[in-house]
Structures are given as structure tokens and as C-alpha cells.
CHARMM-style PDB file with segment names, atoms N, HN, CA, C and O in Angstrom:
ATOM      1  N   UNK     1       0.855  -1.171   0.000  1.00  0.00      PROA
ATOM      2  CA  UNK     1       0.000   0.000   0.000  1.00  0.00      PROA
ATOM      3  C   UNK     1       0.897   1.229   0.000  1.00  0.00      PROA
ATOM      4  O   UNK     1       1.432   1.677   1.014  1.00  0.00      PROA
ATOM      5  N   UNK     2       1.025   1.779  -1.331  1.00  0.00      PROA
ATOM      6  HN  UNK     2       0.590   1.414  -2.155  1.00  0.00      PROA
ATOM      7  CA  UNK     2       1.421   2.837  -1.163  1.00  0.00      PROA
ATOM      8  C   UNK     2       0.943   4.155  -0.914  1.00  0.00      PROA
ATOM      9  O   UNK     2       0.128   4.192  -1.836  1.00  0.00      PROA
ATOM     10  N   UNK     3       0.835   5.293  -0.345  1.00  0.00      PROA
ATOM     11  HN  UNK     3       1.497   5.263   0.404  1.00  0.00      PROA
ATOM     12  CA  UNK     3       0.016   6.651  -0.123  1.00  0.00      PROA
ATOM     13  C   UNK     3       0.540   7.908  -0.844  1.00  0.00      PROA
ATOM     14  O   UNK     3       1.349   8.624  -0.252  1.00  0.00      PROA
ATOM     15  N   UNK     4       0.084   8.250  -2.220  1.00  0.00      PROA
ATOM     16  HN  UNK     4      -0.573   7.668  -2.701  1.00  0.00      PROA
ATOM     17  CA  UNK     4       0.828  10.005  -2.505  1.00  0.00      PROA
ATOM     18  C   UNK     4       0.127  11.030  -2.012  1.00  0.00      PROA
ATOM     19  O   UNK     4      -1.094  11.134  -2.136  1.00  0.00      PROA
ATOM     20  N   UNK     5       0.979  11.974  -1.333  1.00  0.00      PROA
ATOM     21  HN  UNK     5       1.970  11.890  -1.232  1.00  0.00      PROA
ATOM     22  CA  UNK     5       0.339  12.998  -0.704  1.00  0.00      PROA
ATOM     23  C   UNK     5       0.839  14.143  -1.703  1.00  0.00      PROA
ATOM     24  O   UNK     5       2.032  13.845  -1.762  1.00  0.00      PROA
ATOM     25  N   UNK     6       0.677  15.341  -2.581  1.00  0.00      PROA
ATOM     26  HN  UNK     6      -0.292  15.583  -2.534  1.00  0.00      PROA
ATOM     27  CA  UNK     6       0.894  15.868  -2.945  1.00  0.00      PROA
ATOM     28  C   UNK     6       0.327  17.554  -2.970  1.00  0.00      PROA
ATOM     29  O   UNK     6      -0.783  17.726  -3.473  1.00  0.00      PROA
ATOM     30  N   UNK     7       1.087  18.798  -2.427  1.00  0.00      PROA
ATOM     31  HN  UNK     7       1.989  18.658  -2.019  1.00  0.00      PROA
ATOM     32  CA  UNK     7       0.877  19.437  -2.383  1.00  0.00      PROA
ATOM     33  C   UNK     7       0.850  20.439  -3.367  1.00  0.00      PROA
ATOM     34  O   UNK     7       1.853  20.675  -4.040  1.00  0.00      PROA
ATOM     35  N   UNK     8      -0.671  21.321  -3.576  1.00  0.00      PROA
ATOM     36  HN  UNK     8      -1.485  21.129  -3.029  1.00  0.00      PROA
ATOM     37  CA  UNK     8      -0.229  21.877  -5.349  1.00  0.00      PROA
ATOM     38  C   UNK     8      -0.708  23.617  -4.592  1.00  0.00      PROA
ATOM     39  O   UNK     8      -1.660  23.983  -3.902  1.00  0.00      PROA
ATOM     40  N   UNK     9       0.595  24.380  -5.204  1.00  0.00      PROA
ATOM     41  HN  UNK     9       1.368  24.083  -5.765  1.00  0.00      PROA
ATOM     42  CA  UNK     9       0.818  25.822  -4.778  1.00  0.00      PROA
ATOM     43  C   UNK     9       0.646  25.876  -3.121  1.00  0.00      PROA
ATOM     44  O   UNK     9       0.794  25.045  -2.225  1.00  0.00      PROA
ATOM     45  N   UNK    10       0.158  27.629  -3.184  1.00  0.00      PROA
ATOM     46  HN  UNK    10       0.037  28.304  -3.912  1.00  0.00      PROA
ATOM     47  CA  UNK    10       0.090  27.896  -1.808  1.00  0.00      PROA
ATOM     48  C   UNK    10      -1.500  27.769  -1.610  1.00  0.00      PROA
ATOM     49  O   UNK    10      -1.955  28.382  -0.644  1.00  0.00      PROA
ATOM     50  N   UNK    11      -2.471  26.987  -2.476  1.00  0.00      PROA
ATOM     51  HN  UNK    11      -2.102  26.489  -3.261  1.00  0.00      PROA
ATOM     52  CA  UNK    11      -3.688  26.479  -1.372  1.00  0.00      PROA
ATOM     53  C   UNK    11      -3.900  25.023  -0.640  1.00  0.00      PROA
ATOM     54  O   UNK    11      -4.917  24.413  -0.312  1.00  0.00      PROA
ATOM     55  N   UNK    12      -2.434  24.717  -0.523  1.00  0.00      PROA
ATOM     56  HN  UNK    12      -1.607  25.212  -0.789  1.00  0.00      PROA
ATOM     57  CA  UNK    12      -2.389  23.557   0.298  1.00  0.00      PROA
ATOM     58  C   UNK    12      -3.865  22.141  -0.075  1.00  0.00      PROA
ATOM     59  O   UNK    12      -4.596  21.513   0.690  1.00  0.00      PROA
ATOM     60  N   UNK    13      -3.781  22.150  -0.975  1.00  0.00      PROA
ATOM     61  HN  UNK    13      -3.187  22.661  -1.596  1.00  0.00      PROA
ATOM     62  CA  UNK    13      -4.833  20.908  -1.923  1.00  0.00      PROA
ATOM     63  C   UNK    13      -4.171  19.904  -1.739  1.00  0.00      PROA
ATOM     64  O   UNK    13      -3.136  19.850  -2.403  1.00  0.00      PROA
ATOM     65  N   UNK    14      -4.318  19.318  -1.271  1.00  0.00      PROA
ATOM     66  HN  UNK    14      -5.159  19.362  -0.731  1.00  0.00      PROA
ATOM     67  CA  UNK    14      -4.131  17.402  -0.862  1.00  0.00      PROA
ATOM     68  C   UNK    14      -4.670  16.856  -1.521  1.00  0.00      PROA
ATOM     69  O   UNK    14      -5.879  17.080  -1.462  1.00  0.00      PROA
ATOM     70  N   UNK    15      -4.107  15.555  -2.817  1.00  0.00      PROA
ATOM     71  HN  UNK    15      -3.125  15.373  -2.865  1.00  0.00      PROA
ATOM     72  CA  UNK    15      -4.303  14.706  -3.503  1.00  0.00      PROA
ATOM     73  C   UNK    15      -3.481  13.262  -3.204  1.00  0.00      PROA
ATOM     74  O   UNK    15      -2.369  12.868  -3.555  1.00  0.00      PROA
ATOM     75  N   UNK    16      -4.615  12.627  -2.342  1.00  0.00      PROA
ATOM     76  HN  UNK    16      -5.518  12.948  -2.057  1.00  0.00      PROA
ATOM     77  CA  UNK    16      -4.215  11.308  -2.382  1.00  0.00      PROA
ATOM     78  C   UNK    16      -4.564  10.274  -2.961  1.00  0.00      PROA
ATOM     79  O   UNK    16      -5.773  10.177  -3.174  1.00  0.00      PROA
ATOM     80  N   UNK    17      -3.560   9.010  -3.475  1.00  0.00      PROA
ATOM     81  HN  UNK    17      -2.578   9.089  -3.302  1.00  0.00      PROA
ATOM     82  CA  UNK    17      -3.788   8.102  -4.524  1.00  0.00      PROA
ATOM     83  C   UNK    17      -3.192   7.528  -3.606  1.00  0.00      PROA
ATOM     84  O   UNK    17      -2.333   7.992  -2.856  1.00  0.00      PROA
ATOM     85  N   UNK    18      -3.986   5.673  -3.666  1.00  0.00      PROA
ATOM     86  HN  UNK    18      -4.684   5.296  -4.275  1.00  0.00      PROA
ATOM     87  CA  UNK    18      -3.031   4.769  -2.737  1.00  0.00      PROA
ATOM     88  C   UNK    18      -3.201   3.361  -3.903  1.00  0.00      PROA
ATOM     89  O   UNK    18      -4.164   2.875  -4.498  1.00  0.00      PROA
ATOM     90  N   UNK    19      -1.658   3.030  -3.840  1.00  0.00      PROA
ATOM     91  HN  UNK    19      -0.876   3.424  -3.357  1.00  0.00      PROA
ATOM     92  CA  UNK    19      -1.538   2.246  -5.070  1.00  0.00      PROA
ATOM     93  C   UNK    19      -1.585   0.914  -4.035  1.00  0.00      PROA
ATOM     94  O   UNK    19      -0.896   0.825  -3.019  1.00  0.00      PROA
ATOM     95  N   UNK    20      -2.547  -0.109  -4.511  1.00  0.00      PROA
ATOM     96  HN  UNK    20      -3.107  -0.037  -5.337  1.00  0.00      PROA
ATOM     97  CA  UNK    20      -2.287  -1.277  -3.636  1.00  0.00      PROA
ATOM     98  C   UNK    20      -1.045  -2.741  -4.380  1.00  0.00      PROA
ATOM     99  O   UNK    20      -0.729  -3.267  -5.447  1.00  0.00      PROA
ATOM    100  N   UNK    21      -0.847  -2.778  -3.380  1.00  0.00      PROA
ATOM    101  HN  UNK    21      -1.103  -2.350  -2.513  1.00  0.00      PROA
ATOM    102  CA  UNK    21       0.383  -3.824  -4.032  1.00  0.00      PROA
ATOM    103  C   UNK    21       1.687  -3.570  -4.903  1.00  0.00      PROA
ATOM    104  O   UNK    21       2.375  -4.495  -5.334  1.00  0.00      PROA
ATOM    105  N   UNK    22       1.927  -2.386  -5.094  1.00  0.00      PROA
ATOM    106  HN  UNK    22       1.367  -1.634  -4.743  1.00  0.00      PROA
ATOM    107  CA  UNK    22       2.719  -1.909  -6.507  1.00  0.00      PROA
ATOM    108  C   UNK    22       3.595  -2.856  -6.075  1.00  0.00      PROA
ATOM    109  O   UNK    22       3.762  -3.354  -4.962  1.00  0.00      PROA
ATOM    110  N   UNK    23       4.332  -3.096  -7.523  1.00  0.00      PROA
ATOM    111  HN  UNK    23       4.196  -2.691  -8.428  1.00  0.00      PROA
ATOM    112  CA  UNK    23       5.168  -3.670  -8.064  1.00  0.00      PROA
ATOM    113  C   UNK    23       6.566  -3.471  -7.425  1.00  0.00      PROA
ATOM    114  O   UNK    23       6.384  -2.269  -7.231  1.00  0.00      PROA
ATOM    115  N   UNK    24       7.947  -3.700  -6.889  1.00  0.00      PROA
ATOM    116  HN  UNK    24       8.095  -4.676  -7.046  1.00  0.00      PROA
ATOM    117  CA  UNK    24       9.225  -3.124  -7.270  1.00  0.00      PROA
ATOM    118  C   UNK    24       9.245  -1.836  -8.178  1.00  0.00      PROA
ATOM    119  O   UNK    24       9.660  -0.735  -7.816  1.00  0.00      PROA
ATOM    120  N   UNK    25       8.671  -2.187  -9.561  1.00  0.00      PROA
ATOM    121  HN  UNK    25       8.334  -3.081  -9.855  1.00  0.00      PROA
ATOM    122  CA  UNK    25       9.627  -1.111 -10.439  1.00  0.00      PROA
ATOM    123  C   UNK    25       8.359   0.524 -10.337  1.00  0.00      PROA
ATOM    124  O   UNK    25       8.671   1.692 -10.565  1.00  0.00      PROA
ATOM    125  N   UNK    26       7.486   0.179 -10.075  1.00  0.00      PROA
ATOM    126  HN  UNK    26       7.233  -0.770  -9.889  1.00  0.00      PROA
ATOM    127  CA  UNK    26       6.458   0.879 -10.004  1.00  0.00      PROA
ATOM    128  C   UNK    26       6.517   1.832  -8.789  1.00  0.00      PROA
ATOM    129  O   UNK    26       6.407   3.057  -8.759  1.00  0.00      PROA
ATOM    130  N   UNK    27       6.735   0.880  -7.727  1.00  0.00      PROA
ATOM    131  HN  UNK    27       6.824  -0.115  -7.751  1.00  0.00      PROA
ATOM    132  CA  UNK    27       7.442   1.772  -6.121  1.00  0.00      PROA
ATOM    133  C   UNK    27       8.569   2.729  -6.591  1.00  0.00      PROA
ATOM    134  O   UNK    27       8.650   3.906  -6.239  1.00  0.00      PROA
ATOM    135  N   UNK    28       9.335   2.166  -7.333  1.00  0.00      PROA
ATOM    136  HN  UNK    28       9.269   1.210  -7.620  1.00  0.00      PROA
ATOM    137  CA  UNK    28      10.602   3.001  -7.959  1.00  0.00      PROA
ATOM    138  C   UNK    28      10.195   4.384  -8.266  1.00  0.00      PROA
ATOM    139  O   UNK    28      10.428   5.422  -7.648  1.00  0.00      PROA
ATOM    140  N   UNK    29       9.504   4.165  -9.413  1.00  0.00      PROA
ATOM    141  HN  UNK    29       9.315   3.322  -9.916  1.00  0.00      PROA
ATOM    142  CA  UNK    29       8.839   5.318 -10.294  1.00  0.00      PROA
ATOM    143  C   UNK    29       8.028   6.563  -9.277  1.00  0.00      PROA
ATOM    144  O   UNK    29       8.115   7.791  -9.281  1.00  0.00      PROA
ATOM    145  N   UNK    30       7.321   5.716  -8.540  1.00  0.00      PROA
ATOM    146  HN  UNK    30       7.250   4.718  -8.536  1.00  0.00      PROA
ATOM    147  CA  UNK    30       6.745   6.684  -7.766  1.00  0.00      PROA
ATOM    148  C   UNK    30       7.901   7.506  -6.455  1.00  0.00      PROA
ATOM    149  O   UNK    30       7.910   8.703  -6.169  1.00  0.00      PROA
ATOM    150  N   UNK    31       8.646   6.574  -5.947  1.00  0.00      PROA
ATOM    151  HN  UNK    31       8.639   5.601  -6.179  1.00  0.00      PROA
ATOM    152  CA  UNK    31       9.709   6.847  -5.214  1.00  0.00      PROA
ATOM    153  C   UNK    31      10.163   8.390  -5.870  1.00  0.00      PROA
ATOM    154  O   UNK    31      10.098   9.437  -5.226  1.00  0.00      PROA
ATOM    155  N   UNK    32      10.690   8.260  -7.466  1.00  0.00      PROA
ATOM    156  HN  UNK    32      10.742   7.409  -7.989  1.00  0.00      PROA
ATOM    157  CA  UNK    32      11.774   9.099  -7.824  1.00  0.00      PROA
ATOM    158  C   UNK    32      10.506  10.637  -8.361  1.00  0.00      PROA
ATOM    159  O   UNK    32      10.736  11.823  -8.601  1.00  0.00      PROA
ATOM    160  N   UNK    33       9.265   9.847  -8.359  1.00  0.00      PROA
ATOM    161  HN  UNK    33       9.079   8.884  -8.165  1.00  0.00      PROA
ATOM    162  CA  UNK    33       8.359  11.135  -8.811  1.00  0.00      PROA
ATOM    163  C   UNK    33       7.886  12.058  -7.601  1.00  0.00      PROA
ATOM    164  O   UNK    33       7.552  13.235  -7.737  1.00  0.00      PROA
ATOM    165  N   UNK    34       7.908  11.272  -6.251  1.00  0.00      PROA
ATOM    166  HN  UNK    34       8.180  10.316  -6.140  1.00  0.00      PROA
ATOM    167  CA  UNK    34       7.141  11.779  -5.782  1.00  0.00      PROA
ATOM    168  C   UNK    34       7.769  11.519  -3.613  1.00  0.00      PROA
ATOM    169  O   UNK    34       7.189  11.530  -2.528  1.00  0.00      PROA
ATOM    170  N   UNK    35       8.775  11.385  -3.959  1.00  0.00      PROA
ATOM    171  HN  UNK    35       9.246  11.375  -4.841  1.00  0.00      PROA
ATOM    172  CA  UNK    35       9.781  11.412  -2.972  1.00  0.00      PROA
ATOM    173  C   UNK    35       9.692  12.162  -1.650  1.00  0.00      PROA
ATOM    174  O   UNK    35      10.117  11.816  -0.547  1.00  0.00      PROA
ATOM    175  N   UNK    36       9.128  13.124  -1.963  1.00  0.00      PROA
ATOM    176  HN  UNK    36       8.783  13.405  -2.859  1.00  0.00      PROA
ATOM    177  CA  UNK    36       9.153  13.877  -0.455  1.00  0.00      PROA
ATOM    178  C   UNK    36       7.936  13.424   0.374  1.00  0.00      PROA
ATOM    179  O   UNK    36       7.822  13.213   1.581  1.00  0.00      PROA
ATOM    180  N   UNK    37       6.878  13.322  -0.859  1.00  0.00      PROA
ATOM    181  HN  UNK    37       6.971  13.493  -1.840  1.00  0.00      PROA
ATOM    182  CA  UNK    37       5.541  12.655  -0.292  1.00  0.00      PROA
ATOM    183  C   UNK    37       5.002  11.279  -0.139  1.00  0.00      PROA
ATOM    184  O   UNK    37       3.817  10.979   0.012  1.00  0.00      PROA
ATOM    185  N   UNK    38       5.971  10.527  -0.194  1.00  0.00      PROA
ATOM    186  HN  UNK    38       6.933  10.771  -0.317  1.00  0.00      PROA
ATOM    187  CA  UNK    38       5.266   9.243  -0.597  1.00  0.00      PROA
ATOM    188  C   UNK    38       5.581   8.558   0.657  1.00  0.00      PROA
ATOM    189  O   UNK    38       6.665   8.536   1.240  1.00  0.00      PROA
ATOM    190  N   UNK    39       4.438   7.982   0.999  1.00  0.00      PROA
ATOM    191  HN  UNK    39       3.558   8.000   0.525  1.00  0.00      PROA
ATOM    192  CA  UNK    39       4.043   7.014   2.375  1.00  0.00      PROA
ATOM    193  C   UNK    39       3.850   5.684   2.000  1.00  0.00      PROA
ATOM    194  O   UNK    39       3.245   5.313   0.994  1.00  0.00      PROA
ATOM    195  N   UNK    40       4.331   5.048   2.756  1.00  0.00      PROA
ATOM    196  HN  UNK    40       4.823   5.349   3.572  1.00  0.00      PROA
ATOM    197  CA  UNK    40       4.316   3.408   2.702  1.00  0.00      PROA
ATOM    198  C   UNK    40       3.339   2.367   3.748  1.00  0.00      PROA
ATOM    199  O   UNK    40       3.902   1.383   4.227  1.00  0.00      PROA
ATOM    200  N   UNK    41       2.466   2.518   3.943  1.00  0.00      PROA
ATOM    201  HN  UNK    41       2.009   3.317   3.554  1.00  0.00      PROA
ATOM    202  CA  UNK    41       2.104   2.021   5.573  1.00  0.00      PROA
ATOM    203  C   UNK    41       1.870   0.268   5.117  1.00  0.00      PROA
ATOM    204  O   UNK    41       0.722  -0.175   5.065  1.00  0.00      PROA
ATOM    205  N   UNK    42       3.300  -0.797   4.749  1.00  0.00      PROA
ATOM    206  HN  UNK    42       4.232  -0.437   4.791  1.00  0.00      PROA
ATOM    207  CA  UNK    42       3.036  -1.936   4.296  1.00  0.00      PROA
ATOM    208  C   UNK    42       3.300  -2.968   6.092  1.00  0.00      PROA
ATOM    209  O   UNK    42       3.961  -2.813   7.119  1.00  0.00      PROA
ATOM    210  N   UNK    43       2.333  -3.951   5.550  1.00  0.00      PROA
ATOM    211  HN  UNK    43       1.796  -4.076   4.715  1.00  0.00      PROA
ATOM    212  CA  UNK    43       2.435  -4.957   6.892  1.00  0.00      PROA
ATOM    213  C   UNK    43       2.774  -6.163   6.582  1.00  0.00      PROA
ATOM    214  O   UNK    43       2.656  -7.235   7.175  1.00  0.00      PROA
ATOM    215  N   UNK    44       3.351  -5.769   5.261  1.00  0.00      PROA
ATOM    216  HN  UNK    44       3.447  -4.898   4.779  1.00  0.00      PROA
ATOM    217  CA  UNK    44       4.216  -6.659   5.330  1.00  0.00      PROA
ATOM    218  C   UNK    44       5.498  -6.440   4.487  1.00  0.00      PROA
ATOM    219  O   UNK    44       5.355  -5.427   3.802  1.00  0.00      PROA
ATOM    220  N   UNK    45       6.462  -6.916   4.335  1.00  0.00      PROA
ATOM    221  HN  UNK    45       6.578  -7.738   4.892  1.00  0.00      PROA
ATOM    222  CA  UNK    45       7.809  -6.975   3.386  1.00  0.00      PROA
ATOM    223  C   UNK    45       7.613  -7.617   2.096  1.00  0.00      PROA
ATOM    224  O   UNK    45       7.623  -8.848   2.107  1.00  0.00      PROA
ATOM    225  N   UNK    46       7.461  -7.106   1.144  1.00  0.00      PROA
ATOM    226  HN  UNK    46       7.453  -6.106   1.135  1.00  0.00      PROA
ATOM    227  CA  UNK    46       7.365  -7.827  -0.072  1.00  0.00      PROA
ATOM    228  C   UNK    46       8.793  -8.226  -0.695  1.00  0.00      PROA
ATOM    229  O   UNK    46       9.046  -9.244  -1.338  1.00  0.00      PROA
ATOM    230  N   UNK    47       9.813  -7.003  -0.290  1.00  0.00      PROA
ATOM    231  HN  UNK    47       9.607  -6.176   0.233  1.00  0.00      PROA
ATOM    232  CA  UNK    47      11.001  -7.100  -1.011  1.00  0.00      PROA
ATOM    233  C   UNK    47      12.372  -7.472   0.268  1.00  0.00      PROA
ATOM    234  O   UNK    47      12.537  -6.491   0.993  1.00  0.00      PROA
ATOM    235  N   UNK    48      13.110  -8.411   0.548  1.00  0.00      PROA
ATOM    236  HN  UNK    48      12.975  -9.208  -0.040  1.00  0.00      PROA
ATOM    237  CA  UNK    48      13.925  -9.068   1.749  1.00  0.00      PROA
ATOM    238  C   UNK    48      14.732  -8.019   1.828  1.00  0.00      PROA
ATOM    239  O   UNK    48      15.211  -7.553   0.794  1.00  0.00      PROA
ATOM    240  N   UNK    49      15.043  -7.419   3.195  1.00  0.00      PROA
ATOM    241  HN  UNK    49      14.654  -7.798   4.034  1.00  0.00      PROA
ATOM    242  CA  UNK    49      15.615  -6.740   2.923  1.00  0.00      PROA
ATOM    243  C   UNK    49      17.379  -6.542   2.511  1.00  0.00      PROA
ATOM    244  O   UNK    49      17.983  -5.475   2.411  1.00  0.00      PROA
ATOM    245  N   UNK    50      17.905  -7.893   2.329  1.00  0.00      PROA
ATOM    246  HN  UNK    50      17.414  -8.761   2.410  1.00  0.00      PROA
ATOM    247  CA  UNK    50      18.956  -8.188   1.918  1.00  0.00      PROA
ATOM    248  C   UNK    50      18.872  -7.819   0.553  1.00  0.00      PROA
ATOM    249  O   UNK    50      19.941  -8.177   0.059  1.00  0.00      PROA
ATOM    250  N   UNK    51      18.242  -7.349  -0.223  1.00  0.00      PROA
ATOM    251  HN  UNK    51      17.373  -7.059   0.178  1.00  0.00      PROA
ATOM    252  CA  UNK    51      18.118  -6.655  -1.342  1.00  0.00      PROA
ATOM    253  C   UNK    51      18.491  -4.930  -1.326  1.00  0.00      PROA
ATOM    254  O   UNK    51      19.341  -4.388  -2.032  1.00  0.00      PROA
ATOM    255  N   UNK    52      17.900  -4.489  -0.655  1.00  0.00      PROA
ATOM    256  HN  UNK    52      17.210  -4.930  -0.082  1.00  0.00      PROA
ATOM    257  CA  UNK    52      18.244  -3.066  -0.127  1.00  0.00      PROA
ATOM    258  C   UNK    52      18.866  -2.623   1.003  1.00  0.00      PROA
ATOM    259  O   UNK    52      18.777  -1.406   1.163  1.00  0.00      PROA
ATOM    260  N   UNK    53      19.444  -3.202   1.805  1.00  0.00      PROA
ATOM    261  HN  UNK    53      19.516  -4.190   1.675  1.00  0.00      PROA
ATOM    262  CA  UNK    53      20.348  -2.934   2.995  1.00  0.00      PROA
ATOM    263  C   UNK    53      21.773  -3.960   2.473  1.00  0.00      PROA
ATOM    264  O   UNK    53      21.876  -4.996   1.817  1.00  0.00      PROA
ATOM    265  N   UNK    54      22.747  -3.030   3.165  1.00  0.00      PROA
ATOM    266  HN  UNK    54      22.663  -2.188   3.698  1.00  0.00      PROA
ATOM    267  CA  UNK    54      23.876  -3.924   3.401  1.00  0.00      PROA
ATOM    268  C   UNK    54      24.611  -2.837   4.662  1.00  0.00      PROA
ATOM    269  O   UNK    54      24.542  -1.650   4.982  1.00  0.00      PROA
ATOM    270  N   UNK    55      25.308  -4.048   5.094  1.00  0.00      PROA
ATOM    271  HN  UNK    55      25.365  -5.012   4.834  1.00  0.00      PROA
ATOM    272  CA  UNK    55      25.911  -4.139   6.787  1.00  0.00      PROA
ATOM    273  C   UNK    55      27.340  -4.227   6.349  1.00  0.00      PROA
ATOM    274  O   UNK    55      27.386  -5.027   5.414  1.00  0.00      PROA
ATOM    275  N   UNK    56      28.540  -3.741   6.627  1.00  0.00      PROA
ATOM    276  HN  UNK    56      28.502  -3.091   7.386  1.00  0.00      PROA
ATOM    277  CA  UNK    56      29.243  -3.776   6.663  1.00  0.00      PROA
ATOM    278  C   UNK    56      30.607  -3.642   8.023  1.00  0.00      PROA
ATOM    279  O   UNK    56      31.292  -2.685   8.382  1.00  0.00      PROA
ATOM    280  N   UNK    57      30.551  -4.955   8.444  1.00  0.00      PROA
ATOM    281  HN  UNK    57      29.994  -5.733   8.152  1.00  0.00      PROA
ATOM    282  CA  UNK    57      31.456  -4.329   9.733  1.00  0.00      PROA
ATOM    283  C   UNK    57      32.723  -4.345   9.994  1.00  0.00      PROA
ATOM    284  O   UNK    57      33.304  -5.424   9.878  1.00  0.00      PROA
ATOM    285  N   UNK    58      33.369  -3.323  10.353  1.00  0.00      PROA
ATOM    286  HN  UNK    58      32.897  -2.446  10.447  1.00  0.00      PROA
ATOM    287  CA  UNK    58      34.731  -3.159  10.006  1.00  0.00      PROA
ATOM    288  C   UNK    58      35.750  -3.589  11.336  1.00  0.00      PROA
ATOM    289  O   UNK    58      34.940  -3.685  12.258  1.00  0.00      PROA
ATOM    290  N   UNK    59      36.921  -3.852  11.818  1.00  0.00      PROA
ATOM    291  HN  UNK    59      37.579  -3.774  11.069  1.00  0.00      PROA
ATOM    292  CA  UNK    59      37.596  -4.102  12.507  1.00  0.00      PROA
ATOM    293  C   UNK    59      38.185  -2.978  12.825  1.00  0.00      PROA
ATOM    294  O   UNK    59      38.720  -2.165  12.072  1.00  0.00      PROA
ATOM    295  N   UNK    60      38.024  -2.945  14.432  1.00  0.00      PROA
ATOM    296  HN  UNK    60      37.590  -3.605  15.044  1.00  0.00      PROA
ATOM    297  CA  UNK    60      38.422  -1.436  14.977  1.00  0.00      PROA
ATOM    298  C   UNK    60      39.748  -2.627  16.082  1.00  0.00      PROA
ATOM    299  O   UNK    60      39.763  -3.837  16.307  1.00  0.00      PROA
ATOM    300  N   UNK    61      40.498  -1.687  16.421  1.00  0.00      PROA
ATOM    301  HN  UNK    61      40.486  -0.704  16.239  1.00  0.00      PROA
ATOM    302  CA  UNK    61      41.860  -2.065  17.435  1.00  0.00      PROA
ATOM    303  C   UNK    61      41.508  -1.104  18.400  1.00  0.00      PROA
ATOM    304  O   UNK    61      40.794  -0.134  18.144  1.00  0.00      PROA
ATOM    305  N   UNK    62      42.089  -1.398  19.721  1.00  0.00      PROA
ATOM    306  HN  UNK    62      42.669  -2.186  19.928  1.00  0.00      PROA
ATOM    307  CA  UNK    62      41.879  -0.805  20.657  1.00  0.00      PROA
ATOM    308  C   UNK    62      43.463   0.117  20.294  1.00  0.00      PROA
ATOM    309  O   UNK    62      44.418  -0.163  19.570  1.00  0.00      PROA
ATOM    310  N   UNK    63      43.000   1.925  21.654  1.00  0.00      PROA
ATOM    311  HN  UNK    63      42.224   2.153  22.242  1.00  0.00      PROA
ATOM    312  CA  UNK    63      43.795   2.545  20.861  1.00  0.00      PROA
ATOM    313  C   UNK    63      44.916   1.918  22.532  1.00  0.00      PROA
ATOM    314  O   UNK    63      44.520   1.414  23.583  1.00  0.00      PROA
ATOM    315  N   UNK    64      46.282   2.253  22.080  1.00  0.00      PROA
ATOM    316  HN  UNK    64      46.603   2.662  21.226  1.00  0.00      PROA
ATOM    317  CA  UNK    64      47.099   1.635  23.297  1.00  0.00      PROA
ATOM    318  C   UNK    64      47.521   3.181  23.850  1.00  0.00      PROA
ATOM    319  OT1 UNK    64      48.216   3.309  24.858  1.00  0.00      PROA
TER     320      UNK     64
END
């Protein structure tokens, strides 16, 4: 479930569209269109997040 909130000029007009299920490439699209506004309220994970996160942990030394 995605939510666009979009604000048009200074009369503060709220237009919401809620896309159910989108796709990966479709989340994308809307991601890069609509970025500042776009809400996600999903309950579940469609995409693992070992796809979009990575962890990297580095080796620290103690200082002497």
C-alpha cells in the first residue's frame, strides 16, 4: 500500500492516490516522482531486505 500525498501551490490541496500492491519497479517510479511525499504504511515486506540494505562491519583495534 502505497500513499501520494501531494501538495499543489500555496492552497495547500491534498491529492491522495493509494496504489495497492505496486510492483518493485512501479514503487521506484513513484519513489523518484514523488519522494518527499510518498508514504508506505506496508504490513508486510514484499522485497527481503537483503536486497536493499547492506551491513558492513569493520575491525576497529583498541587505541594503546
Amino acid at each position: 500500500l502505497v500513499v501520494i500525498i501531494r501538495f499543489t501551490g500555496l492552497n495547500l490541496q491534498m491529492h491522495s492516490v493509494t496504489v495497492n500492491s505496486p510492483t518493485e519497479l512501479i514503487f521506484e517510479q513513484l519513489k523518484n516522482k514523488y519522494s518527499s511525499s510518498l508514504s508506505c504504511t506496508c504490513s508486510k515486506v514484499a522485497i527481503p531486505y537483503s536486497k536493499f540494505l547492506s551491513i558492513t562491519i569493520t575491525a576497529h583495534h583498541q587505541i594503546c
